[in-house]
Backbone as ProteinMPNN parsed JSONL, in Angstrom:
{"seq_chain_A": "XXXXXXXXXXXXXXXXXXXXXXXXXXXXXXXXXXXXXXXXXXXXXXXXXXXXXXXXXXXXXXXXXXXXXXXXXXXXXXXXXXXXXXXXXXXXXXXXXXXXXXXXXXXXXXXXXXXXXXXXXXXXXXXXXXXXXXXXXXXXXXXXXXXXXXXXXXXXXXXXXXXXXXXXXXXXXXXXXXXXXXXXXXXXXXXXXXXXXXXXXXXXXX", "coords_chain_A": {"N_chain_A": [[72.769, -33.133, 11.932], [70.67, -30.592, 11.567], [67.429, -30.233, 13.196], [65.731, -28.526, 14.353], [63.325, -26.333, 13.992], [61.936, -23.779, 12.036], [59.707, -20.861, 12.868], [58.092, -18.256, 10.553], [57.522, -15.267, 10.376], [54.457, -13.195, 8.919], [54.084, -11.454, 6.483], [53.927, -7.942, 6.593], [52.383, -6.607, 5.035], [50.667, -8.475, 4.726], [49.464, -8.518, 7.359], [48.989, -6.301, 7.699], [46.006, -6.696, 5.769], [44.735, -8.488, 6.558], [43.861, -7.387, 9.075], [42.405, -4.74, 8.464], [40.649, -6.357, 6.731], [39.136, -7.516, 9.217], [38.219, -5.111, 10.555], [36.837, -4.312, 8.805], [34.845, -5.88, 8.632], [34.093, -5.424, 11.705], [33.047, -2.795, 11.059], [30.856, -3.067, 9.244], [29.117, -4.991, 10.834], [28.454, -2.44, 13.198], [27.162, -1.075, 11.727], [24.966, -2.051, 10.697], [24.061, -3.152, 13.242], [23.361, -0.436, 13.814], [21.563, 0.769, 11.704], [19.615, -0.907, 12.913], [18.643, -0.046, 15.041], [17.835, 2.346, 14.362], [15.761, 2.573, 12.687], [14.0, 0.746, 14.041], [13.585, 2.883, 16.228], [12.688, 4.841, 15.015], [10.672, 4.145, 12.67], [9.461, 1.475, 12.432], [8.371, -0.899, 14.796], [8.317, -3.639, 16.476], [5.448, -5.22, 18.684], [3.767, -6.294, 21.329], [0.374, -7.929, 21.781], [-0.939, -7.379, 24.881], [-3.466, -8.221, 27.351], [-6.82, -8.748, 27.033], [-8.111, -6.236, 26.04], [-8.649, -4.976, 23.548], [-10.131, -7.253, 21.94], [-12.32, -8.57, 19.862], [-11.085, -7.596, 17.767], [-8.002, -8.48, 18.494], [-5.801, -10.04, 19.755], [-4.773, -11.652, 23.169], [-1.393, -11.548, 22.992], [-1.154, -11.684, 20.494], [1.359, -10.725, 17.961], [2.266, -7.864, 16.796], [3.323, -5.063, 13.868], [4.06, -2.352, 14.657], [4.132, 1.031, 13.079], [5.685, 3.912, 12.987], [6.653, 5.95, 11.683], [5.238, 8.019, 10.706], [4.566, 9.722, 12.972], [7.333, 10.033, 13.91], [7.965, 11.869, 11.592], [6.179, 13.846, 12.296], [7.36, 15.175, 14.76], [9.669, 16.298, 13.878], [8.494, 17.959, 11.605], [7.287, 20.013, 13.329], [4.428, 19.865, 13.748], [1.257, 17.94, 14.622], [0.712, 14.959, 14.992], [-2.397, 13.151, 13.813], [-3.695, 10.344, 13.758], [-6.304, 8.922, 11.799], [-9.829, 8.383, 12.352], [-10.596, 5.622, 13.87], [-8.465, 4.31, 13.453], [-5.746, 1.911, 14.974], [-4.282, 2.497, 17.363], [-0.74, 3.028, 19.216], [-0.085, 4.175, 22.969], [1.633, 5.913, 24.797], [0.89, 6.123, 28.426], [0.384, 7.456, 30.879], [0.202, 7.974, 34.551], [-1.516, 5.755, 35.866], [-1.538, 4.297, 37.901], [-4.017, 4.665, 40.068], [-5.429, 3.197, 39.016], [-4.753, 1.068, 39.214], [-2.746, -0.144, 37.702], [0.606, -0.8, 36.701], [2.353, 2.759, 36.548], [3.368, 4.294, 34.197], [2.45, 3.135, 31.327], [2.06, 1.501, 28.04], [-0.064, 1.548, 26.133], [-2.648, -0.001, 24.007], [-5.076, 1.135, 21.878], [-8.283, 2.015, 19.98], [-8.902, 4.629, 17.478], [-11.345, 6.845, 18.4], [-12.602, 9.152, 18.698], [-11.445, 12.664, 17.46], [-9.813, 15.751, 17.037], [-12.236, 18.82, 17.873], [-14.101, 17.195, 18.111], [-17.124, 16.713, 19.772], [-17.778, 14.054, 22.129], [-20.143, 11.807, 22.91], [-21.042, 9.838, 25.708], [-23.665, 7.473, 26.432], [-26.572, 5.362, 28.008], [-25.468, 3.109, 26.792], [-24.505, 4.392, 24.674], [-22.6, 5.309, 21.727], [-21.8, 8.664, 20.87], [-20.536, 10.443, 18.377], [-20.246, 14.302, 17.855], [-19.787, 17.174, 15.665], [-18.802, 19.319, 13.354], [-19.508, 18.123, 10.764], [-21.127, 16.844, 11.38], [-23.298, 17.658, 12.718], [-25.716, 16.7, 14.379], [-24.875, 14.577, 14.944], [-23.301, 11.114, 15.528], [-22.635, 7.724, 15.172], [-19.822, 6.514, 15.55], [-19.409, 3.682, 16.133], [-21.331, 1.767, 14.49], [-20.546, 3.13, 12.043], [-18.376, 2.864, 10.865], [-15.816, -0.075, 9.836], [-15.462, -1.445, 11.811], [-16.445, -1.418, 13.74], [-18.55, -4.259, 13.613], [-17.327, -5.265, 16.149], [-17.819, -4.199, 18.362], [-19.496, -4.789, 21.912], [-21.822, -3.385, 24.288], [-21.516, -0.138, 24.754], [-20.037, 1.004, 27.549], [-20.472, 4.14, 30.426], [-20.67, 7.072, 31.072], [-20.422, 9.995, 29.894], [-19.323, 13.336, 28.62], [-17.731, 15.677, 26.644], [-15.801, 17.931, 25.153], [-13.571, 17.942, 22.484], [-10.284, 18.946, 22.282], [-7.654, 20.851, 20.165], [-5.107, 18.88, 19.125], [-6.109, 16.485, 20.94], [-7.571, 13.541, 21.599], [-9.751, 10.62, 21.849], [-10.03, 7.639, 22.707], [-10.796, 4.107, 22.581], [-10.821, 0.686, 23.669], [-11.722, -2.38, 21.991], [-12.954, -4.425, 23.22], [-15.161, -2.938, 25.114], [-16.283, -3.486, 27.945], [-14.307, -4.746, 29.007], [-12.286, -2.768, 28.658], [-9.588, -0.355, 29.58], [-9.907, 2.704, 29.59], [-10.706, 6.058, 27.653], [-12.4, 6.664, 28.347], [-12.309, 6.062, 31.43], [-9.392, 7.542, 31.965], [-9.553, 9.848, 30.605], [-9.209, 12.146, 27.661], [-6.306, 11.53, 25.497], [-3.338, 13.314, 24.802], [-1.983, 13.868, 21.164], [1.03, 14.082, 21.359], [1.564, 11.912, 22.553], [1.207, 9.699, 21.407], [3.043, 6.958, 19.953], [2.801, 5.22, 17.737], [1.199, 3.819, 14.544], [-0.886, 0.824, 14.504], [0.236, -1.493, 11.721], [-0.09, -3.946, 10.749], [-1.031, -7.436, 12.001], [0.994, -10.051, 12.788], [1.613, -12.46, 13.789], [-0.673, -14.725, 15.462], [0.548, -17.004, 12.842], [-1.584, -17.978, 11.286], [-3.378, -15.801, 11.187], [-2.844, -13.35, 9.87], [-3.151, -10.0, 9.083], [-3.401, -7.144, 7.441], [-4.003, -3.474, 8.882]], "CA_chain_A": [[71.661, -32.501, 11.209], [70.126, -29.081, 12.463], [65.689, -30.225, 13.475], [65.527, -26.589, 14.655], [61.98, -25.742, 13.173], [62.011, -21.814, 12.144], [58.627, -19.876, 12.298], [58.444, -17.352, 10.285], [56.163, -14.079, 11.077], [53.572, -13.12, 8.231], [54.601, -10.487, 6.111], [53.651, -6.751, 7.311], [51.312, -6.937, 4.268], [49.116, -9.822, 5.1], [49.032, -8.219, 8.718], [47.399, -4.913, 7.181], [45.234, -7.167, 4.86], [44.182, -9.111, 7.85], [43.094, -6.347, 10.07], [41.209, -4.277, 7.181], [39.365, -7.557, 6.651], [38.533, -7.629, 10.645], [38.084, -3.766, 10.135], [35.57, -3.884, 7.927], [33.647, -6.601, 9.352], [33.346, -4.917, 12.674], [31.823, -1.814, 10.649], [29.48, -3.75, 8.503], [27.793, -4.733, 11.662], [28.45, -2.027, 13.242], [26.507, -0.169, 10.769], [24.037, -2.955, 10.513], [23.329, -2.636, 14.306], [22.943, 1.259, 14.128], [20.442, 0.776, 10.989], [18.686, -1.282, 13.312], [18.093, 1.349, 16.313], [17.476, 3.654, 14.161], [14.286, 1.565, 12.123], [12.956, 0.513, 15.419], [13.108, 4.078, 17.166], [11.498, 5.881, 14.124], [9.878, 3.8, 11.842], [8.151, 0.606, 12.482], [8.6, -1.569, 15.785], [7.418, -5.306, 17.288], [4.934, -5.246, 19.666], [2.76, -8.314, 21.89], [-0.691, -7.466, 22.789], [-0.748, -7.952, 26.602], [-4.347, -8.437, 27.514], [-8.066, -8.444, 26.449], [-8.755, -5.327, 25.906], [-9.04, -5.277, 22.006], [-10.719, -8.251, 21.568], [-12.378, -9.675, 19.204], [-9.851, -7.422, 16.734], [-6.845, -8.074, 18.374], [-5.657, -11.011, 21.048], [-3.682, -11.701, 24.283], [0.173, -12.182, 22.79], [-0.79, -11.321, 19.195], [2.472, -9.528, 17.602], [2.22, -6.947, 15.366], [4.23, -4.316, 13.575], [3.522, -0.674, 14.724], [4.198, 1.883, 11.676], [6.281, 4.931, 13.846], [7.684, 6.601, 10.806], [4.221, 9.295, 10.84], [4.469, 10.061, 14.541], [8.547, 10.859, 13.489], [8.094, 13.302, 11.103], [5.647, 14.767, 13.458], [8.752, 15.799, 15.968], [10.53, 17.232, 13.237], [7.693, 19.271, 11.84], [6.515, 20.139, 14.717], [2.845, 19.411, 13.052], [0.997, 16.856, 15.398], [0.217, 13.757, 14.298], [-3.343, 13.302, 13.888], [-4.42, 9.389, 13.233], [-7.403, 8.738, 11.451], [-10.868, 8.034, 12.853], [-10.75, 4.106, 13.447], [-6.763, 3.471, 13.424], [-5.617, 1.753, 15.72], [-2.201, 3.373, 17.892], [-0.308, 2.186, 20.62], [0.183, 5.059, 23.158], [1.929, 5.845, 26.268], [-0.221, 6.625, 29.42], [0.923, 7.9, 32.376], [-0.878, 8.269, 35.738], [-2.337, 4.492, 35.769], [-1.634, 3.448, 39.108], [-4.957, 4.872, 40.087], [-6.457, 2.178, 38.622], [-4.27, -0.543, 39.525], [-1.732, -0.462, 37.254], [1.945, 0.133, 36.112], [2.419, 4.321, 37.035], [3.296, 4.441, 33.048], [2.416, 1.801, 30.0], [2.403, 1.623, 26.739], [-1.73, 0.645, 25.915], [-3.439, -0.078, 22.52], [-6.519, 0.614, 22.035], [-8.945, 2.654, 18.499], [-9.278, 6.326, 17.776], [-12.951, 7.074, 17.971], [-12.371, 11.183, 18.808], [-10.989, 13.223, 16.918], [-10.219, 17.441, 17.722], [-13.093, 19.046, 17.479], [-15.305, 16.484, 18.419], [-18.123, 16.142, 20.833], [-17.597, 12.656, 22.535], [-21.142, 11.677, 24.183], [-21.356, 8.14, 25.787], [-24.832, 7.505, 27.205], [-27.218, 4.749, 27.755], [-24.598, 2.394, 26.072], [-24.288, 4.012, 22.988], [-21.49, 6.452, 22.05], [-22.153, 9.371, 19.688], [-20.052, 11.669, 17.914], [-21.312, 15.461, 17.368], [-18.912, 18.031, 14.952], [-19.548, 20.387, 12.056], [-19.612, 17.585, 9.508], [-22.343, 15.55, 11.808], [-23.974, 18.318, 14.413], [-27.085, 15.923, 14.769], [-24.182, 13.206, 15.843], [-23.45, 9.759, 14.202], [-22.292, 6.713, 16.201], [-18.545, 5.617, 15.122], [-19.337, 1.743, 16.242], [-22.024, 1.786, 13.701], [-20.802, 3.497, 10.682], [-17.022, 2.341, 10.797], [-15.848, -1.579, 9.732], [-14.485, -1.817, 13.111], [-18.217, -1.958, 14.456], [-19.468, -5.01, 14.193], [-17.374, -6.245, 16.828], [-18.257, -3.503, 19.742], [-20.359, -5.236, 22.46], [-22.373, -2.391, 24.657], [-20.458, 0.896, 25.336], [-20.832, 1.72, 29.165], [-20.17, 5.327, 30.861], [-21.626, 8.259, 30.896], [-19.156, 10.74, 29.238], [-19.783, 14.289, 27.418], [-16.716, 15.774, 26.528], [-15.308, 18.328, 24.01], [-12.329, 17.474, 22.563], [-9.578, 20.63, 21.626], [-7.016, 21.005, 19.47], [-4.407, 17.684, 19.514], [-6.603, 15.737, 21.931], [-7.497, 12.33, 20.702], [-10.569, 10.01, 22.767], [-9.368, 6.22, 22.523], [-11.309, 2.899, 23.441], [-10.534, -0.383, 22.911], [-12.567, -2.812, 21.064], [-13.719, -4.827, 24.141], [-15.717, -2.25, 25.744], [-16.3, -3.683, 29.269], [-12.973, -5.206, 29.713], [-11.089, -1.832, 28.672], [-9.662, 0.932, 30.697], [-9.56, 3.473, 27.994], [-10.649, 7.723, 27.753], [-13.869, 6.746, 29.275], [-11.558, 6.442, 32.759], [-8.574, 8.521, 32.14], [-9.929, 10.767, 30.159], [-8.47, 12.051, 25.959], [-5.011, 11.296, 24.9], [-2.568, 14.001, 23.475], [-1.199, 13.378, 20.098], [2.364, 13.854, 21.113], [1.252, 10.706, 23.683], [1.353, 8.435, 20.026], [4.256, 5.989, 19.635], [2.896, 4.412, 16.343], [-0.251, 2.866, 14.324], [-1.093, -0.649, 14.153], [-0.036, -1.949, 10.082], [-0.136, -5.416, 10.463], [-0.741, -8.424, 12.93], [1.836, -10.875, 11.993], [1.118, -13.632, 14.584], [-0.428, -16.402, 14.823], [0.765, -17.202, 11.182], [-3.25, -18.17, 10.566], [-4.252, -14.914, 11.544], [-1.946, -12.113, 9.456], [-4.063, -9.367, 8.931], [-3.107, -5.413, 7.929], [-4.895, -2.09, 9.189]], "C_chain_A": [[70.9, -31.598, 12.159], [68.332, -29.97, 12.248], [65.351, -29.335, 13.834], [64.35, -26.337, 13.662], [62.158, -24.001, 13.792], [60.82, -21.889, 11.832], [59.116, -18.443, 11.381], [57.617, -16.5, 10.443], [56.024, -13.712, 9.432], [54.491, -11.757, 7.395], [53.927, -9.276, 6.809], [52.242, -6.532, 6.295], [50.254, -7.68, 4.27], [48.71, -9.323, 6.2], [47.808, -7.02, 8.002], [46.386, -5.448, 6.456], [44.119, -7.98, 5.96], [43.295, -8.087, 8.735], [42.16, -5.439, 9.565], [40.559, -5.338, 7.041], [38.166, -7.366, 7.93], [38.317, -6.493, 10.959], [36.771, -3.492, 9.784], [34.33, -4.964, 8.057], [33.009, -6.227, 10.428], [32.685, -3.467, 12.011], [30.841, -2.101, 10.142], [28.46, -3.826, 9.875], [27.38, -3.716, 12.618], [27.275, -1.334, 12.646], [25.165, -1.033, 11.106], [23.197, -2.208, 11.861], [22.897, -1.24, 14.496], [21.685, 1.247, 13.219], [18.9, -0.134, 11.85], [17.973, -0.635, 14.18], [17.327, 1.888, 15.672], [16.009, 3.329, 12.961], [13.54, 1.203, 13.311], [12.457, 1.756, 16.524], [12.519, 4.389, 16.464], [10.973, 5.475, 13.526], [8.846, 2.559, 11.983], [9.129, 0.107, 13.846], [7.711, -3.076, 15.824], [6.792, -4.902, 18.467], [4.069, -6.799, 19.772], [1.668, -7.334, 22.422], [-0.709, -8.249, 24.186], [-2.171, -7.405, 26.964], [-5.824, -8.397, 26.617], [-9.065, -7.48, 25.656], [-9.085, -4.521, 24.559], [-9.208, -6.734, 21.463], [-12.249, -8.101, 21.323], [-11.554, -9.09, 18.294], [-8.861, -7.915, 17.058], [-7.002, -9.132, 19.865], [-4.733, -11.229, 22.101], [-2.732, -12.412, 23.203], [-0.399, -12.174, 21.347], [0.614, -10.368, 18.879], [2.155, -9.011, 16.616], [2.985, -6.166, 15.291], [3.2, -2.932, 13.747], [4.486, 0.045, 14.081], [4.655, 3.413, 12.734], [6.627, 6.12, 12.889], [6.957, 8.659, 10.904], [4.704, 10.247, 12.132], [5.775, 10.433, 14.238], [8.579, 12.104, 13.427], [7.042, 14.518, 11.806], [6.441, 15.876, 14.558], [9.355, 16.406, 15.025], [9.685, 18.439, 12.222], [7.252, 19.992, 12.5], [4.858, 20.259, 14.418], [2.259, 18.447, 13.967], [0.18, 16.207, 14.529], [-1.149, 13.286, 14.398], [-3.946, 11.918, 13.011], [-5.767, 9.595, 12.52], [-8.554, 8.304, 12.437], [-10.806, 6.573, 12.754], [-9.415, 3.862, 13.605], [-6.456, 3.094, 14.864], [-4.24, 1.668, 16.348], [-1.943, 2.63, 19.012], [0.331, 3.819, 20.826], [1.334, 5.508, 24.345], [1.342, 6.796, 27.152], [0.589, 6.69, 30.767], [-0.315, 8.33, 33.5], [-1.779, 6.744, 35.899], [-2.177, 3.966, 36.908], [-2.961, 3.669, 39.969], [-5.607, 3.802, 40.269], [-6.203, 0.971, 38.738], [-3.24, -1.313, 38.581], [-0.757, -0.348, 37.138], [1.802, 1.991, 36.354], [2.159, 4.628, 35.451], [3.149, 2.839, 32.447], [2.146, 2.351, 28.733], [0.71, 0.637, 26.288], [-1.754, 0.715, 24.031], [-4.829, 0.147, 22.439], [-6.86, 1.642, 20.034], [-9.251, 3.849, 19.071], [-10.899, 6.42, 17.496], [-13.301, 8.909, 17.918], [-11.702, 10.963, 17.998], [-10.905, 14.765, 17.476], [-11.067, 18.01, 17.149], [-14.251, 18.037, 17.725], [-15.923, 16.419, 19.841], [-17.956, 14.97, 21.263], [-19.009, 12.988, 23.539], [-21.432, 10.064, 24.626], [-22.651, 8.692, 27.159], [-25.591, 6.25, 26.942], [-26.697, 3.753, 26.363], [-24.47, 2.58, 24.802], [-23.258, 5.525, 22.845], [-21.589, 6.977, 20.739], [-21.29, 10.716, 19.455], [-20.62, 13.055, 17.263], [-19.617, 16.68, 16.662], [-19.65, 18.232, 14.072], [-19.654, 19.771, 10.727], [-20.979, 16.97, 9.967], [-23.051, 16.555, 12.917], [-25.064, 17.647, 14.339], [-26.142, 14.442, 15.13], [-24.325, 11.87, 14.866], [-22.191, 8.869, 15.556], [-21.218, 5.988, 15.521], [-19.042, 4.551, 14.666], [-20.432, 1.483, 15.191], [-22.076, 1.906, 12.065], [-19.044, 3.403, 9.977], [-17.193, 0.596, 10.13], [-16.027, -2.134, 10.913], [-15.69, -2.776, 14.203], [-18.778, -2.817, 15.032], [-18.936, -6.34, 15.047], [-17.411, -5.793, 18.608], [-19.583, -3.87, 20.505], [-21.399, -3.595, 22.825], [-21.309, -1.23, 25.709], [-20.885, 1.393, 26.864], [-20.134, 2.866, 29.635], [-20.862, 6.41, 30.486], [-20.554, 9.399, 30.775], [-20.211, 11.653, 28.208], [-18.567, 14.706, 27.573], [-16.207, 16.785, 25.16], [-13.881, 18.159, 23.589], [-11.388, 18.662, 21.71], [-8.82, 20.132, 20.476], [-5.969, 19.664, 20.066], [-4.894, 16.554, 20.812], [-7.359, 14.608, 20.854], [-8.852, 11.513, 22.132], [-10.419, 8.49, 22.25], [-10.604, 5.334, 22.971], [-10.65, 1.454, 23.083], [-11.5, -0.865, 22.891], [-13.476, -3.856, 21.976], [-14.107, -4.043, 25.274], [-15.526, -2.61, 27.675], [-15.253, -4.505, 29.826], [-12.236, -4.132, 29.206], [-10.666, -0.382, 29.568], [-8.599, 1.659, 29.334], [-10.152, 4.971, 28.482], [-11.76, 7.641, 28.684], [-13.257, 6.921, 31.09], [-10.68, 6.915, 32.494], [-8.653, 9.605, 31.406], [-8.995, 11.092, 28.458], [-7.135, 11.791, 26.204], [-4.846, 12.946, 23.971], [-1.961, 13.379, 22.384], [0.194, 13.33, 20.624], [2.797, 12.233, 22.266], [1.684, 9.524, 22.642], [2.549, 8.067, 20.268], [4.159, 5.269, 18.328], [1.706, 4.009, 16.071], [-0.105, 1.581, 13.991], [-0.768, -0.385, 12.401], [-0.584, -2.921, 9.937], [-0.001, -6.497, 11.79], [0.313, -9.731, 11.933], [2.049, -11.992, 12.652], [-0.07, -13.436, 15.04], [-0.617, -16.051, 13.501], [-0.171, -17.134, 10.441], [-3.953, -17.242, 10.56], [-3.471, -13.544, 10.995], [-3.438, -11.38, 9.149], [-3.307, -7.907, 8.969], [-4.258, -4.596, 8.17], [-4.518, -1.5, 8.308]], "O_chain_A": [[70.59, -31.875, 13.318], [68.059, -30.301, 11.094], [64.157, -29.213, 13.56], [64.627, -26.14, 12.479], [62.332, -23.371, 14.836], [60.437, -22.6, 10.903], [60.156, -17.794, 11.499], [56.558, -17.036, 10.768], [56.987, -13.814, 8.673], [55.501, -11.26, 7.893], [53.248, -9.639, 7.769], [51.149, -6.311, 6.816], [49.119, -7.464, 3.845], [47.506, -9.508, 6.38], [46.588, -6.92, 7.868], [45.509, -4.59, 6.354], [42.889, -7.919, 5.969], [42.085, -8.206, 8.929], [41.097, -5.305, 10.171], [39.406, -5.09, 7.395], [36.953, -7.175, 7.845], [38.075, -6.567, 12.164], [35.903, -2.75, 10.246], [33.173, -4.838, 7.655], [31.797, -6.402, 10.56], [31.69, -3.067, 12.615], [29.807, -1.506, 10.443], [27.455, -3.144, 10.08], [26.22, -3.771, 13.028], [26.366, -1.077, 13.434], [24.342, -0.51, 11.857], [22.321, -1.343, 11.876], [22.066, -0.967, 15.362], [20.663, 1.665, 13.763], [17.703, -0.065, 11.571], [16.743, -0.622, 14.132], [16.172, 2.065, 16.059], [15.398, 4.327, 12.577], [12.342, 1.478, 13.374], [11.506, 1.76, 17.306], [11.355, 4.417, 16.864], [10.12, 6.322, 13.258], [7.65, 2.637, 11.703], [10.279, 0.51, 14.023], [6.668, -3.374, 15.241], [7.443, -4.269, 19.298], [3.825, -7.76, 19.041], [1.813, -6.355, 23.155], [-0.526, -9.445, 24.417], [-2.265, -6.178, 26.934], [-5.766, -7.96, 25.468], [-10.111, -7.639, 25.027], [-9.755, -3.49, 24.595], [-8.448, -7.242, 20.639], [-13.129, -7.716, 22.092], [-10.985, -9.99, 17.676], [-8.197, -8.1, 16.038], [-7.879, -9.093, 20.728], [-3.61, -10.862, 21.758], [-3.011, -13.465, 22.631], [0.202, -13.111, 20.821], [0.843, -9.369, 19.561], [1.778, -9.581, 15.592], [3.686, -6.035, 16.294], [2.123, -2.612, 13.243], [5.664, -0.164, 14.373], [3.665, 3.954, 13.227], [6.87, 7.222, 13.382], [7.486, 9.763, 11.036], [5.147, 11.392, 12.038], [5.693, 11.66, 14.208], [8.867, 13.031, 14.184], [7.176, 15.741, 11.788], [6.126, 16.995, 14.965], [9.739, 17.481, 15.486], [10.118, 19.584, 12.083], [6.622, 20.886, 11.935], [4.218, 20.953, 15.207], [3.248, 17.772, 14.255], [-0.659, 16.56, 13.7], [-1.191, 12.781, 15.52], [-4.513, 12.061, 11.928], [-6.316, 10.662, 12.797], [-8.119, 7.799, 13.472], [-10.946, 6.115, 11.62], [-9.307, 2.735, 14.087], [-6.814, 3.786, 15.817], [-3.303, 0.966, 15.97], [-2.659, 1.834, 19.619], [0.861, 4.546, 19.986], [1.986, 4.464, 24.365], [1.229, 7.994, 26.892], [1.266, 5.871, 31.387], [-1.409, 8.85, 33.281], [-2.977, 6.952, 36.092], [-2.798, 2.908, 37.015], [-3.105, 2.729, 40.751], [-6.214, 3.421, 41.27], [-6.923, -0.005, 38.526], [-2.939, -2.507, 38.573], [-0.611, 0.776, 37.619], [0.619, 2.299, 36.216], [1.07, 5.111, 35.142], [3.558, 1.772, 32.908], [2.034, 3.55, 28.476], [0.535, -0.578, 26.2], [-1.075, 1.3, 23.188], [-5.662, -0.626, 22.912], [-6.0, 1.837, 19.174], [-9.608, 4.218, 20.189], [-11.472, 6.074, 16.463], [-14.066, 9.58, 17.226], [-11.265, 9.888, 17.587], [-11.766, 15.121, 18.28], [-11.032, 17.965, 15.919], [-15.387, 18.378, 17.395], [-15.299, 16.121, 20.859], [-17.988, 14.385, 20.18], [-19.14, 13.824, 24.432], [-21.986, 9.252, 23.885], [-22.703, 9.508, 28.08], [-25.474, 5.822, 25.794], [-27.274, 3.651, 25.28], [-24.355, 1.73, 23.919], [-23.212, 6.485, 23.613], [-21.532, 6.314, 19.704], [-21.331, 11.747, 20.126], [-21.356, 13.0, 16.278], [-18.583, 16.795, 17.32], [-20.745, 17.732, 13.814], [-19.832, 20.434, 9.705], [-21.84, 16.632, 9.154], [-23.318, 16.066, 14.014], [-25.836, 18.568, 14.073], [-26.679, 13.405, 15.518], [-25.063, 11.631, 13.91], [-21.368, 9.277, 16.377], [-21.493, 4.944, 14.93], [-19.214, 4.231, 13.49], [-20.219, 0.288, 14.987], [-22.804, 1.411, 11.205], [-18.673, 3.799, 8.872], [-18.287, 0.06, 9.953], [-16.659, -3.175, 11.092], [-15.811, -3.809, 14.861], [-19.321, -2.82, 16.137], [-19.318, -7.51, 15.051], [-17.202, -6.459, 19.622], [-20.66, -3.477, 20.057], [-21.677, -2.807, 21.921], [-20.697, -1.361, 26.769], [-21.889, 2.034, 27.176], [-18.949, 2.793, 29.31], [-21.618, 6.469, 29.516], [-19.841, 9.599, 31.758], [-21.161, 11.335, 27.492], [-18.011, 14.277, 28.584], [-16.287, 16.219, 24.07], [-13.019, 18.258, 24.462], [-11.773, 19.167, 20.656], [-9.198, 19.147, 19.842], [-5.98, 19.408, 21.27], [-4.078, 15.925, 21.487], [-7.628, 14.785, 19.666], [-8.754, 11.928, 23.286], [-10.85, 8.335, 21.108], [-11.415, 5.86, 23.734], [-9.945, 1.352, 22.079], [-12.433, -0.344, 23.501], [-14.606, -4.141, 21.579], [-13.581, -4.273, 26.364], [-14.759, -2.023, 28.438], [-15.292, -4.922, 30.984], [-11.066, -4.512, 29.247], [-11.453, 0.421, 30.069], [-7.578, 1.475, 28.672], [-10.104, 5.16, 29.697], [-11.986, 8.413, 29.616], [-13.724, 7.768, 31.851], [-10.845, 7.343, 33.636], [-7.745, 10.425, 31.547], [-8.159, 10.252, 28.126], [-6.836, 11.863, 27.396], [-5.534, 13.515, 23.124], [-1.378, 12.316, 22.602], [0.712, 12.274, 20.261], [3.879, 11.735, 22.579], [2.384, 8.571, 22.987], [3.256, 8.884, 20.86], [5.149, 4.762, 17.801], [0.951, 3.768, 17.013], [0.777, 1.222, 13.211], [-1.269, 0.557, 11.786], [-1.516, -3.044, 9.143], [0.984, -6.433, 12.527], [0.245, -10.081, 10.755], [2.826, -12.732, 12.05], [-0.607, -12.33, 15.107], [-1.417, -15.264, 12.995], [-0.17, -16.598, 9.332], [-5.089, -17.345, 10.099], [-3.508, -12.599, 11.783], [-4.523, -11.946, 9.015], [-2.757, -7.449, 9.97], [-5.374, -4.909, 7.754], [-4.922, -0.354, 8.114]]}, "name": "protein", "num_of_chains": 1, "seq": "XXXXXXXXXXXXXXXXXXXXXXXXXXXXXXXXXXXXXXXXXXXXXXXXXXXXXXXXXXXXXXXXXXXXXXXXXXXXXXXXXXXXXXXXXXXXXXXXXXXXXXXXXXXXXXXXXXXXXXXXXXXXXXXXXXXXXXXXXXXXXXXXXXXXXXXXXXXXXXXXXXXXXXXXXXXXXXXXXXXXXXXXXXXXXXXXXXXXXXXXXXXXXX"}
């Protein structure tokens, strides 16, 4: 009696059925992973706040989602992106070793300029002057954002041009914001705060 075990090889059909399966799985994610680049370069991102310096809005190692999609179509209009009064962006800053930090970072802080605006910080109080307000009107005052700005310190006058932007963050005397490096360009933006989305107890959108 022949025990001779025969393999037999697959048909040529199941092979092509096989490999189109394993084909089309490596494109799915494929694809997947490219939809993901390409949502995190232009449209929204994860970020961690990394220090104090928007506090009491905003806390060491909060995560939130920054909203990129604006700041996009900005590069492809070539239009500059021009946050609102009060939003709050995450930017990138260059020249910070100065002060003791990283050369470049990536800060957070609130738009309180705008172009066209007067920026005057004096005798801890910081007052905006333009052609809607030429007798001046005090952001931290007439914003929501307000009533959680301690006392503004520096002595700053300042006109601000065309795409120039004047930043602070929300804890005044722990931030290194326009008051020391002076305005932000718009094409400086990377994205606006939408939403904190940690701690779980603390969701909150802008």
């Amino acid at each position: 009696m022949d025990n001779t075990h025969k393999t037999t090889t697959p048909p040529v059909s199941v092979k092509k059925a096989v490999f189109k399966e394993m084909a089309s799985t490596v494109g799915i994610l494929l694809i997947a992973f490219l939809v993901a680049i390409g949502l995190i370069t232009f449209v929204f991102q994860s970020y961690q706040v990394d220090g104090p310096s928007m506090e009491s809005t905003l806390q060491n190692q909060d995560r939130l989602i920054v909203w990129k999609a604006a700041r996009t179509w900005s590069r492809i209009s070539h239009h500059p992106y021009v946050p609102n009064r009060g939003d709050v962006i995450v930017f990138i800053e260059n020249g910070l070793s100065q002060f003791g930090q990283d050369s470049s970072k990536q800060l957070i802080k609130r738009v309180v300029g705008l172009p066209g605006d007067r920026v005057v910080v004096k005798d801890g109080t910081m007052t905006i002057y333009n052609a809607e307000h030429p007798n001046g009107f005090n952001p931290d005052k007439t914003l929501p954002y307000g009533t959680n700005i301690p006392y503004t310190s520096g002595n700053i006058d300042v006109t601000l041009h065309e795409k120039q932007l004047f930043v602070c963050g929300d804890n005044r005397p722990d931030s290194l914001d326009s008051r020391t490096f002076g305005y932000i360009n718009t094409d400086q933006i990377v994205g606006k705060l939408v939403v904190r989305i940690f701690p779980a107890n603390k969701i909150m959108t802008f």
